[in-house]
C-alpha positions in Angstrom: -46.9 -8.4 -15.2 -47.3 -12.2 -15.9 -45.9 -14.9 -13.6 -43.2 -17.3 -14.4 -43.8 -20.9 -14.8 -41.7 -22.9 -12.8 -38.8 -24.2 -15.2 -38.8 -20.3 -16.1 -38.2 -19.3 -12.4 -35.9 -22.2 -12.1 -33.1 -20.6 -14.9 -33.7 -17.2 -13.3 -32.6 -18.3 -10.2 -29.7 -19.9 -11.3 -28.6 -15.9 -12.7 -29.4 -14.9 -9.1 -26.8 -17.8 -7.7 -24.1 -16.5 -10.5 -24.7 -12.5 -10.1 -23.5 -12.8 -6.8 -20.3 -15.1 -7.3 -19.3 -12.1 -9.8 -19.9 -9.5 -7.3 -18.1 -11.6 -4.7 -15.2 -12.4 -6.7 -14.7 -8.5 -7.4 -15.4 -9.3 -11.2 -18.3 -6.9 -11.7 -17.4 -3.2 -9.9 -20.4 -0.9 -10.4 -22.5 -1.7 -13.1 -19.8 -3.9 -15.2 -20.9 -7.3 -16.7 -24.4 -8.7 -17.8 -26.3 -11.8 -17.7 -28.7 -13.1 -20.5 -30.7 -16.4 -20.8 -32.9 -17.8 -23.7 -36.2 -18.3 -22.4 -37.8 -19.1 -25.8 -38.4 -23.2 -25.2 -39.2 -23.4 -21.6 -41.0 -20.0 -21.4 -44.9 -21.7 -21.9 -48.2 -20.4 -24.3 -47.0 -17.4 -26.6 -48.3 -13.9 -25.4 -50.3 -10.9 -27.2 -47.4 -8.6 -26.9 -49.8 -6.1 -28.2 -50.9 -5.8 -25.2 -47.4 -4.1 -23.9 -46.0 -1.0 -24.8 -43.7 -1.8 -27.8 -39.6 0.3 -27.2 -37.4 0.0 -30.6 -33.6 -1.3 -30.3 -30.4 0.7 -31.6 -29.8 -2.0 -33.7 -31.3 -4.7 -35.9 -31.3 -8.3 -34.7 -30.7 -11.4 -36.8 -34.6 -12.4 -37.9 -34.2 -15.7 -36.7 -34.4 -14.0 -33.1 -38.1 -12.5 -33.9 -40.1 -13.7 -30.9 -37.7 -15.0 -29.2 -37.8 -14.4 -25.3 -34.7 -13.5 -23.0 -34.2 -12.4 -19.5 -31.4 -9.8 -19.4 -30.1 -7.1 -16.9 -30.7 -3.7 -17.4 -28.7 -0.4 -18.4 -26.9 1.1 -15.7 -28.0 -1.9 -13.4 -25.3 -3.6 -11.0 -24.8 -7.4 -11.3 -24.9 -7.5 -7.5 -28.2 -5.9 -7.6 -29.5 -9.2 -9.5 -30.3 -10.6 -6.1 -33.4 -9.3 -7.1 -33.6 -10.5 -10.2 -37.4 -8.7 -10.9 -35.4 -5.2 -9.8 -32.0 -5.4 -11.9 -33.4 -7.6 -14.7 -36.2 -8.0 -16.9 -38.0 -10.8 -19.1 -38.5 -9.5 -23.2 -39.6 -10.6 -26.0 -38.5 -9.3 -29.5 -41.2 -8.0 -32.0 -42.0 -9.9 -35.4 -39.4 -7.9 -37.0 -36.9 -8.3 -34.9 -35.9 -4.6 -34.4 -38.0 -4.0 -30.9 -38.9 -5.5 -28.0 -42.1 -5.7 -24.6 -40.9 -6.2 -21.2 -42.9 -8.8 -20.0 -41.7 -9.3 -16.0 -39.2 -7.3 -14.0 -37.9 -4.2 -14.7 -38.7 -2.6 -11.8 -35.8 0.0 -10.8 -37.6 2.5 -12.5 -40.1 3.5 -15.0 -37.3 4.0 -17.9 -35.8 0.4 -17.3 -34.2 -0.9 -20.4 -32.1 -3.7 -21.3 -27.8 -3.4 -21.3 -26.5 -1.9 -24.3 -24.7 -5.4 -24.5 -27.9 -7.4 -25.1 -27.6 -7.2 -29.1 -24.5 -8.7 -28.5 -25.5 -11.2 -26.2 -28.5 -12.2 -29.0 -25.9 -13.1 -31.4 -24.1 -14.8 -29.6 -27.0 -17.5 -28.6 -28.5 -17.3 -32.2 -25.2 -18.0 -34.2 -25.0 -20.8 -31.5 -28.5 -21.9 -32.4 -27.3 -21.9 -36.1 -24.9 -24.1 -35.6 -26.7 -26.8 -33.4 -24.9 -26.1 -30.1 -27.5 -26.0 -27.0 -26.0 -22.5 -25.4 -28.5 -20.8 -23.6 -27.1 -18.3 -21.7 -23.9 -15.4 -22.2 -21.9 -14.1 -19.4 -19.8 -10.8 -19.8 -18.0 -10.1 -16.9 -14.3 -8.5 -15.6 -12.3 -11.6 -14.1 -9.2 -9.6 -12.5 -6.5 -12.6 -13.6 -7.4 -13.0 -17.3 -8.0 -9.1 -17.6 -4.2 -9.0 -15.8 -2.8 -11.5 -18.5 -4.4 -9.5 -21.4 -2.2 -7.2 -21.5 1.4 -9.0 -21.7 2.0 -8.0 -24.6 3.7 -11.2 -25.9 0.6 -13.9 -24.7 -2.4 -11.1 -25.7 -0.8 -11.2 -29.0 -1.9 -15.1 -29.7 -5.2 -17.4 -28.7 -3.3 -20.1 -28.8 -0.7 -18.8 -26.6 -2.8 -17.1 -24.1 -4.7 -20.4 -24.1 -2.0 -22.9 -23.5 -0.6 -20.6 -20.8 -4.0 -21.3 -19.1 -4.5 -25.0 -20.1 -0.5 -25.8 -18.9 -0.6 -24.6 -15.3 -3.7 -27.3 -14.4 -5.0 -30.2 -15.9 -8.8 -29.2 -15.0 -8.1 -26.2 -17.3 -7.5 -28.2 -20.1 -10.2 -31.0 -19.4 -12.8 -27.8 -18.8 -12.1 -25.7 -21.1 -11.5 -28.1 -24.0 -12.1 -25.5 -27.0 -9.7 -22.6 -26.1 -9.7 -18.9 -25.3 -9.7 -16.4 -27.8 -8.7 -13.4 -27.8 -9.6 -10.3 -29.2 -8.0 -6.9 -29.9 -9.2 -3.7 -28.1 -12.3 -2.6 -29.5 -14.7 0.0 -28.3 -16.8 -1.2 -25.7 -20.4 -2.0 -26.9 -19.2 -1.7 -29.9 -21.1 -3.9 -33.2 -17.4 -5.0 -34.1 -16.7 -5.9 -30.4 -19.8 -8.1 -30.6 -19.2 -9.5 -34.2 -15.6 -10.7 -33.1 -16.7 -12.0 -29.6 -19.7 -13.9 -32.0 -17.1 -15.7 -34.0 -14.8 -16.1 -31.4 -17.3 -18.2 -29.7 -18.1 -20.2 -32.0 -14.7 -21.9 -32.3 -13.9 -21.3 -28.5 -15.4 -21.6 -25.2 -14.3 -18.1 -23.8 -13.4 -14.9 -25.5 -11.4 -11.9 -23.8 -11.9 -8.6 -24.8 -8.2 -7.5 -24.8 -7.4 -5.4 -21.3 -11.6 -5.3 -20.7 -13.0 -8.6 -20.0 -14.0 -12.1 -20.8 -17.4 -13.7 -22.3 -18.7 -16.7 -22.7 -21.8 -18.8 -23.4 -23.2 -22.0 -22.1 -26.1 -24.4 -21.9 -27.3 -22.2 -18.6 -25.9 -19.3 -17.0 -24.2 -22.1 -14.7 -21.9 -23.2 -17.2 -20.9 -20.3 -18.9 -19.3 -18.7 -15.4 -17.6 -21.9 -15.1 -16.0 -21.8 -18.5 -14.8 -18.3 -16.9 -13.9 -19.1 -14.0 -12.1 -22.5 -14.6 -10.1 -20.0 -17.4 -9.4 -17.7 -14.8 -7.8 -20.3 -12.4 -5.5 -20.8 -14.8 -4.6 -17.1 -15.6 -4.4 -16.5 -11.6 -2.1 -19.7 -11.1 0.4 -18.5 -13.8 0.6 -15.1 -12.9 0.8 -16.2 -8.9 4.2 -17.6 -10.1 5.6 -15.1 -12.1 4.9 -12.8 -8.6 7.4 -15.1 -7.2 9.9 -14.7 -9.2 10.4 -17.6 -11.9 8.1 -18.6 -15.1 6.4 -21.7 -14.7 7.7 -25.0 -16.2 3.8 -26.3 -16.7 2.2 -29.2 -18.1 4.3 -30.2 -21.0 2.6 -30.0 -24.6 3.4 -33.8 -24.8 1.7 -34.3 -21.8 -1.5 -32.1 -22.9 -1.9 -33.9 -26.2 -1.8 -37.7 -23.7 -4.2 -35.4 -21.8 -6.7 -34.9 -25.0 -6.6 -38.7 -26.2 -7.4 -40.3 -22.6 -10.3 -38.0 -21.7 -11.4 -37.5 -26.0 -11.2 -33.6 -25.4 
């Protein structure tokens, strides 16, 4: 196994921090959710992979992600168990042709350990991102019980921009930190490739996407900022339906008000 490098250790650490708000929060029962972080720029001098035993993915990835690196949780693995980051998760890099991978670090529950099912998801995710110039680094999936709640009214799952101004309206912070919107998207099959082709466009037009009565995702610079964009989300969804459970529909911020909001803080 090789050892980190400091700025390496430093992001890892950070999913440590976050895997246990999620667990805390009672937004990742069993093994739900997963955590993945783009090592590639920080991760030091390239490696002879050939030196690792070589495992072939499900799926193609994108070629632009051909030696990438990324630290990602494993199959079957519980977020909360990513207090040990070297046990839960594991450090990868993909082949030249983009359709395998080497565990470099981690992966330490058992002999078998293999990344989520989710991680060809997560991959692109970061690489449309990358496409398009934005600095996301990292991609939380996890199961926020408010916005879950709110996905299925049937009238506000049915729009993004409903669902979203229902969040923004009930407090300016949602609005202010969460400036691009929440999509949403129809049920799909879990871990499915169309699940993770919506959630891939979603995201690019949208800071956090909700898998209709499943979850929410979302991507960020670190893994710091995409539970915030989650979380902050959430607070919104939990506020609004906090009122509803006693007994009248919220009057909110005005739309008038939200556009005022925009122009003096250039949102």
């Amino acid at each position: 196994m090789i050892t980190l490098n400091q700025a390496v250790q430093h992001e890892i650490d950070k999913v440590q921090e976050v895997s246990q708000y999620l667990w805390q929060k009672e937004w990742a029962e069993r093994n739900g959710g997963n955590i993945s972080v783009d090592l590639t720029d920080i991760f030091g001098p390239a490696v002879d992979i050939s030196l690792f035993e070589e495992h072939a993915l499900p799926l193609q990835l994108p070629i632009s992600a051909a030696h990438r690196i990324y630290f990602v949780k494993g199959t079957g693995q519980r977020i909360r168990e990513l207090r040990d980051p070297s046990y839960a998760g594991c450090v990868l890099q993909i082949n030249a042709n983009a359709n395998g991978y080497v565990i470099l670090w981690g992966g330490n529950a058992s002999q078998h350990f293999a990344p989520t099912s989710e991680f060809i998801s997560h991959i692109k995710i970061l690489e449309a991102k990358r496409a398009q110039g934005a600095p996301d680094k990292s991609v939380v999936h996890t199961h926020p019980l408010e916005l879950i709640a709110l996905s299925h009214h049937p009238d506000i799952s049915a729009s993004s921009d409903l669902f979203t101004y229902t969040c923004w309206k009930m407090l300016p912070e949602v609005r202010a930190f969460v400036p691009k919107g929440i999509a949403m998207i129809p049920y799909c099959l879990p871990s499915s490739e169309e699940l993770a082709d919506r959630t891939t466009q979603a995201l690019l037009d949208h800071d956090v996407a909700i898998w209709e009565k499943h979850g929410a995702t979302a991507s960020g610079a670190d893994v710091l900022q995409a539970f915030d964009y989650i979380d902050v989300s959430n607070k919104g969804a939990k506020l609004y339906l906090m009122c509803l459970a006693s007994g009248y529909e919220p009057q909110g911020v005005s739309r008038e008000n939200m556009e005022i909001l925009k122009r003096e803080f250039n949102l």
